[in-house]
C-alpha positions as CSV (number, residue, x, y, z in Angstrom):
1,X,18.3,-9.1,-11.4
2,X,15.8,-11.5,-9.5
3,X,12.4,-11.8,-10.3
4,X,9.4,-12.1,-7.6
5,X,9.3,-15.5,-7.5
6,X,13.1,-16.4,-7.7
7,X,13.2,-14.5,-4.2
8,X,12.6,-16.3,-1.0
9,X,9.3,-16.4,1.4
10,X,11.5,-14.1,3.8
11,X,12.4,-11.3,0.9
12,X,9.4,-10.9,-0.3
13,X,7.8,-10.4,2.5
14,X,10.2,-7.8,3.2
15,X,9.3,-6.7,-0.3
16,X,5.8,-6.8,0.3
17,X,5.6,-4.6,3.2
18,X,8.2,-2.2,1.9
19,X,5.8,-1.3,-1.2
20,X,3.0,-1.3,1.9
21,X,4.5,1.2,3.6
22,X,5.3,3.5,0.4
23,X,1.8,3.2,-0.8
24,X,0.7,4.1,3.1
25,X,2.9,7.1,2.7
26,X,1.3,8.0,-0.8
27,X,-2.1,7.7,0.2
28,X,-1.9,9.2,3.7
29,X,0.6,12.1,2.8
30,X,0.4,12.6,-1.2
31,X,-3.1,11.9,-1.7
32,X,-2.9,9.1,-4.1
33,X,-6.3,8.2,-4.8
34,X,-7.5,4.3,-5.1
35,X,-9.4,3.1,-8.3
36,X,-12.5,2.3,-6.0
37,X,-14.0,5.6,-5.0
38,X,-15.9,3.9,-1.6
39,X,-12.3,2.8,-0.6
40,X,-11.2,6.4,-1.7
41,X,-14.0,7.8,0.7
42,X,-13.2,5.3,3.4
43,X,-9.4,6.8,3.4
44,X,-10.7,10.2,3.5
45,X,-12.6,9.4,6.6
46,X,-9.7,7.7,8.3
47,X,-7.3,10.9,7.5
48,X,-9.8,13.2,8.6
49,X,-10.8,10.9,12.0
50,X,-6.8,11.1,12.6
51,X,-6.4,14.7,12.0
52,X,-9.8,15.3,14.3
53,X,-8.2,13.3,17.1
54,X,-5.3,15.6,16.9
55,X,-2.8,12.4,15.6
56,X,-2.0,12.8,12.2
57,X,1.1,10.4,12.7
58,X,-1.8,7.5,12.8
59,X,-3.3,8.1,9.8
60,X,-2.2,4.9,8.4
61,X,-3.4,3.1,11.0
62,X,-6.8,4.5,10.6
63,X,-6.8,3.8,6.8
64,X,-5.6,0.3,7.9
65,X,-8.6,-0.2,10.3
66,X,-11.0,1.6,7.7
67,X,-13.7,-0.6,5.9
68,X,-15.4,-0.5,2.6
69,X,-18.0,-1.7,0.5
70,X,-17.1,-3.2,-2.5
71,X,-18.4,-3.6,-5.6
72,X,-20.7,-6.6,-5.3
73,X,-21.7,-4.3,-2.2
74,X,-19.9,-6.3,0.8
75,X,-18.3,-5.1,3.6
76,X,-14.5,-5.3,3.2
77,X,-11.4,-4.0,5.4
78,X,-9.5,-1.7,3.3
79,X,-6.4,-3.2,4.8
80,X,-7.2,-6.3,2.8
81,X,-7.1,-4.4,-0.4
82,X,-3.8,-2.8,0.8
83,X,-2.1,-5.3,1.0
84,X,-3.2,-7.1,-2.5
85,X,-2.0,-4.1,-3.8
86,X,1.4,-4.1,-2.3
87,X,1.6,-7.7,-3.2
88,X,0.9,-7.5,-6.8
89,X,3.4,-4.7,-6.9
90,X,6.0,-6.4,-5.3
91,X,5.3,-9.2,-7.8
92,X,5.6,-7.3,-10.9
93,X,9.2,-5.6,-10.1
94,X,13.2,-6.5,-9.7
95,X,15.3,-6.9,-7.6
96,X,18.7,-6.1,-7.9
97,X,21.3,-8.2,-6.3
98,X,23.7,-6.5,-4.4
99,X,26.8,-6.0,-6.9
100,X,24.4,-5.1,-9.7
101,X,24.3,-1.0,-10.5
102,X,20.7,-0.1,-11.5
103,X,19.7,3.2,-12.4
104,X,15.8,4.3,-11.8
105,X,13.7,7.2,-12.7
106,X,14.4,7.4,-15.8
107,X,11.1,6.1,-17.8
C-alpha cells in the first residue's frame, strides 16, 4: 500500500480527480449534501438550472460554475471548494499497488 504522498505528481492527480468525479456523481445524482448550507443551496440551484434547461447530463458542470458565499461572507466558486475536498480525500486514503489483494466495504 502507498500512501498520498509516496505517489507521484501524475497519480495523484489522477487520484485527485477520480474522487472529483465520484463526489460530482454523489452530489449531482445521490444528493449528498455539503457541510456549508450556502454551497448546499448553490448546488441546488445549478441541478435545478440544468434540469430547467432540459440537460440534466450538465449538472456537474453547473455545480462546477456555481458560486457561494462563504462564511466570512465572500464570494467563492464552489468548484474551488470541490476540489479541496477531492484533494483532502485523495490525501487521507491507499493505494494499492497492483499485486496487492485489498478487500473494501467492509467497515
Amino acid at each position: 500500500m502507498k500512501k498520498w504522498d509516496e505517489l507521484t505528481e501524475e497519480q495523484q492527480s489522477e487520484a485527485k480527480y477520480y474522487v472529483l468525479g465520484v463526489l460530482l456523481r454523489d452530489i449531482t445524482q445521490e444528493g449528498m449534501r455539503l457541510i456549508d448550507d450556502s454551497a448546499d443551496e448553490a448546488v441546488i440551484k445549478a441541478i435545478e438550472k440544468a434540469e430547467k434547461m432540459q440537460t440534466p447530463w450538465f449538472a456537474h458542470e453547473y455545480v462546477m460554475d456555481a458560486e457561494y458565499v462563504d462564511e466570512d461572507g465572500n464570494d467563492r466558486k464552489l468548484s474551488d471548494l470541490l476540489h479541496q475536498i477531492a484533494r483532502s480525500t485523495a490525501m487521507d486514503a491507499l493505494y494499492s499497488e497492483s499485486d496487492e489483494y485489498v478487500i473494501h466495504g467492509i467497515a
